[in-house]
C-alpha positions in Angstrom: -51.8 -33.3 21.2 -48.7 -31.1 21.9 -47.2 -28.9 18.6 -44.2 -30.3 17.6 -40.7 -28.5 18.5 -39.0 -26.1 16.3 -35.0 -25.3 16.3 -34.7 -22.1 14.0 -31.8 -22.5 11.4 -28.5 -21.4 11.4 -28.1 -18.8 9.8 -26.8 -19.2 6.0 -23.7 -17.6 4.2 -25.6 -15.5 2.4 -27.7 -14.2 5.5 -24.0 -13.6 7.5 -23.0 -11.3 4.6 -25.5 -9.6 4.8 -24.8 -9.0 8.7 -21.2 -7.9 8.6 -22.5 -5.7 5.7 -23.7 -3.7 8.5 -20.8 -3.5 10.4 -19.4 0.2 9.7 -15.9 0.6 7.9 -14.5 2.6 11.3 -15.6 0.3 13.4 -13.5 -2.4 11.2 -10.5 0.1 11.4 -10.6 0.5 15.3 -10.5 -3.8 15.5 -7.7 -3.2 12.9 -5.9 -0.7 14.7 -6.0 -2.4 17.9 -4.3 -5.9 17.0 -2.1 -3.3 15.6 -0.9 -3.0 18.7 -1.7 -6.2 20.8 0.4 -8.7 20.0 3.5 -8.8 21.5 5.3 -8.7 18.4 3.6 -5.5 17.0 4.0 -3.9 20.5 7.7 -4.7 20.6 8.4 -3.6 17.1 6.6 0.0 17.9 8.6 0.2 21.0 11.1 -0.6 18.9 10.9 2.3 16.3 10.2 4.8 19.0 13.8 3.9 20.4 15.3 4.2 17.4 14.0 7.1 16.6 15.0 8.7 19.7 19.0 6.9 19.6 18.9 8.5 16.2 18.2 11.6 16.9 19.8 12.1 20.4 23.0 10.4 19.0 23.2 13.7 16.5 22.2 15.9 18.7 24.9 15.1 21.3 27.8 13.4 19.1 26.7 15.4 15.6 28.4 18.4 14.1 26.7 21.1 14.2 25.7 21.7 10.3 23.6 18.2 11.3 21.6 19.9 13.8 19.0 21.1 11.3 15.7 19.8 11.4 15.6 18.8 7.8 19.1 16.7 8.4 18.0 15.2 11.3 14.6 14.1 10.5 15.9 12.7 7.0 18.1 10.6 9.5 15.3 9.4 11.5 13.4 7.9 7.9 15.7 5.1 6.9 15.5 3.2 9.9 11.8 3.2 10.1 11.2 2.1 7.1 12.6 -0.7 8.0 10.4 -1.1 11.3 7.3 0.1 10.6 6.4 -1.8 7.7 7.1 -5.1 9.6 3.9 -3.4 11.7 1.3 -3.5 9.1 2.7 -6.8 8.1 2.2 -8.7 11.0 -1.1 -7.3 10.8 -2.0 -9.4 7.9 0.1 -12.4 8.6 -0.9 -12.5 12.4 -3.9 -13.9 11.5 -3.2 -17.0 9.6 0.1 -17.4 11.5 -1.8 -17.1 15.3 -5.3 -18.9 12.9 -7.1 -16.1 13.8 -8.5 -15.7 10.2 -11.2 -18.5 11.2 -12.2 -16.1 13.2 -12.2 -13.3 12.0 -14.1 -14.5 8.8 -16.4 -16.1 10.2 -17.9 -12.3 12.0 -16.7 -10.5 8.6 -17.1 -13.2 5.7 -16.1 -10.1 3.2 -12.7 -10.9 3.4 -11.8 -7.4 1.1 -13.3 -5.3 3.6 -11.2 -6.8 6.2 -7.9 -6.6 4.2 -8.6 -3.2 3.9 -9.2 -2.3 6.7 -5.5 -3.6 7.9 -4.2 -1.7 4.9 -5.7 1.6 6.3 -4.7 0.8 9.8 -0.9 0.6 8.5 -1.4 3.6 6.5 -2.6 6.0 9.5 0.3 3.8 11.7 3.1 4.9 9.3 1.6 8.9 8.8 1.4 8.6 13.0 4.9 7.3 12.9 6.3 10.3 10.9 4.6 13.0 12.3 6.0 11.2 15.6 9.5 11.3 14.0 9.1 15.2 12.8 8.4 16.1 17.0 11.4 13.9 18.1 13.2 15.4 15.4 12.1 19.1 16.4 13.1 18.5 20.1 16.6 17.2 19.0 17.3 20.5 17.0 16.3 22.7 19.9 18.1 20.6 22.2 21.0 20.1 20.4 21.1 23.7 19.7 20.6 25.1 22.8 23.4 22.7 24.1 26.3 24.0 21.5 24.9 27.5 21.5 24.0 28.0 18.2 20.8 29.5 16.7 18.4 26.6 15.4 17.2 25.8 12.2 14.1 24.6 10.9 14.7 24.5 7.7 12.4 21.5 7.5 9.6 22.5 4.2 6.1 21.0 4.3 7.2 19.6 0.6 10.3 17.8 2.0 8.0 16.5 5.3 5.3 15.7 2.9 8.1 13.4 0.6 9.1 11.8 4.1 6.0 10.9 5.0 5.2 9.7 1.3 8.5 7.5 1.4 7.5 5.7 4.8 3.9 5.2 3.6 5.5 3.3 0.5 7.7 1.0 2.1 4.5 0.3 4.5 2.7 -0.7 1.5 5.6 -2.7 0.1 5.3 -4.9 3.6 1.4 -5.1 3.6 2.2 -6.4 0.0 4.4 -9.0 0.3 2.2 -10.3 3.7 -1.1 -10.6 1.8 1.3 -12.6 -0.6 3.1 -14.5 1.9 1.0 -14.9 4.8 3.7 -15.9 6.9 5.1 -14.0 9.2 8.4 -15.2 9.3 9.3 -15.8 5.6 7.3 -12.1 5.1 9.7 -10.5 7.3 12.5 -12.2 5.6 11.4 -11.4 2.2 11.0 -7.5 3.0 14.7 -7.3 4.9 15.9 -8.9 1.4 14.0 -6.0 -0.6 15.4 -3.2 1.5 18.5 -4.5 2.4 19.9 -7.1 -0.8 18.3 -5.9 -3.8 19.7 -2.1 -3.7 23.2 -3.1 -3.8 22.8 -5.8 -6.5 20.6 -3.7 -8.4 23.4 -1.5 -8.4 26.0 -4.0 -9.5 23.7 -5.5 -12.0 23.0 -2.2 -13.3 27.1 -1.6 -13.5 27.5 -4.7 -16.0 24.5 -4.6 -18.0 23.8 -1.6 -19.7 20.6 -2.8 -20.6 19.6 -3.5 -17.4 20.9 0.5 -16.2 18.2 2.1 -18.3 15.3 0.1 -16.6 16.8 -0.4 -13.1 14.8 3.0 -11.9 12.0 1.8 -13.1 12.2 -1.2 -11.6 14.1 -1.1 -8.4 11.6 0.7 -5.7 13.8 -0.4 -3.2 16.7 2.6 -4.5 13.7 4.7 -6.6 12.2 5.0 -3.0 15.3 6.9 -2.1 14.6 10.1 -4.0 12.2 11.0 -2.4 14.1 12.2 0.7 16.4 14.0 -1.6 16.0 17.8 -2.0 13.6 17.8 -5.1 11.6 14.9 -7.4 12.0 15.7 -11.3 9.2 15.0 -13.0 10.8 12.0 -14.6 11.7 10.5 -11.1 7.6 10.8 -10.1 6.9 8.5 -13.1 9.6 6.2 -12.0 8.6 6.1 -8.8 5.0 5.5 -9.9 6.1 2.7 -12.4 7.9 0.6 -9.7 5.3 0.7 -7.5 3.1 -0.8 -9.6 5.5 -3.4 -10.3 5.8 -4.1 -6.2 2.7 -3.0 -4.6 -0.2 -3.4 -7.3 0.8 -6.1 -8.7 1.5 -9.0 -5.7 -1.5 -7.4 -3.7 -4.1 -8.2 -7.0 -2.3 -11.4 -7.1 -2.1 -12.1 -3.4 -5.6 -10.5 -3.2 -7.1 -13.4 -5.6 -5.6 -16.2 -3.5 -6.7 -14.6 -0.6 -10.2 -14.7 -1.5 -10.3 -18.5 -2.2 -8.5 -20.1 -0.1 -10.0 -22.1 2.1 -9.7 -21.1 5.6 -8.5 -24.1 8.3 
């Protein structure tokens, strides 16, 4: 009489949560970080900001006068195109995965899908604070370069207050993007939909806001896309921190609960 032949289980749902339970926060944020940077996408858009950066900022060192030499005017320069770029980093970060099906994957080794969304959102977080220190070096180098060159003393005139704004401003917009792609999940239409936000809705917020009066008194409270813009300004009022707050709830907290909820339950092809 032979004993009969077991075949242990698969392992449940339940018994897989558990598992990825135990699968530390940082270790999440290293995977998170790396796809960052492994597509070819991602990759081309980082190589992409650090060139822009530098054209920026050599362009006004060489071709600038010389009251645009000062590291404060040069590395408030370097922040509106890169909040254009980097954003479109952590987005394809999100929307990589369902555009590429990776999320199969991936939630299948990490079925808490919340814990993997944020770790993407941290990873674009510490890619856009990277990103602007980044931009504050190049920005250094220009001024001594461009300095040097015409002769003139150099000034770093550059507060931690006004960096600290910078970096705030290029950690928004990277939020707006991460937004819209847990939304979207597309990368195309995702991309699309954030060029419209930075590029369209400031300039017809503005002529809305010049034929409905109405409209004027909200508009800052509303429009992140031109709110976002006072924070590379010399000084935030208090008033302007409230708006700021205000429209960021309106674009950030808002489509990520919303997206968030969809995300959860979707089903996963």
């Amino acid at each position: 009489m032979t004993a009969a032949g077991t075949t242990p289980a698969p392992p449940t749902s339940a018994a897989a949560a558990r598992s990825s339970a135990r699968v530390p926060f940082h270790r999440l944020l290293d995977v998170e970080l790396r796809k960052t940077v492994d597509t070819r996408a991602s990759a081309a858009l980082l190589a992409g900001v650090a060139g822009t950066a530098a054209l920026v900022v050599g362009a006004l060192a060489v071709w600038g006068r010389e009251d645009e030499l000062g590291l404060a005017y040069l590395a408030g320069s370097v922040a509106y195109p890169l909040q254009l770029v980097v954003p479109m980093v952590a987005a394809l970060a999100v929307t990589g995965e369902w555009t590429q099906r990776g999320a199969l994957t991936t939630f299948a080794l990490v079925p808490r899908r919340g814990r993997v969304v944020g770790a993407k959102a941290a990873a674009g977080l510490l890619v856009a604070v990277a990103t602007s220190l980044f931009s504050f070096a190049l920005s250094a180098l220009g001024t001594a370069v461009g300095s040097a060159t015409r002769g003139i003393d150099p000034v770093w005139d550059l507060s931690l207050d006004a960096a600290a704004r910078l970096t705030l401003l290029l950690v928004v917009a990277t939020a707006v993007g991460f937004a819209f792609a847990v939304v979207i999940r597309a990368s195309a239409p995702t991309l699309v939909a954030y060029l419209l936000f930075m590029l369209i809705l400031p300039p017809l917020s503005s002529m809305l806001a010049a034929v409905f009066d109405g409209y004027a008194a909200v508009a800052p409270w509303v429009d992140l896309s031109t709110t976002m813009s006072v924070l590379s300004g010399p000084s935030v009022a208090g008033e302007q921190w409230a708006q700021l707050g205000v429209a960021t709830l309106v674009w950030v907290a808002l489509p990520l609960v919303l997206g968030m909820r969809r995300l959860l339950r979707v089903e996963i092809r």
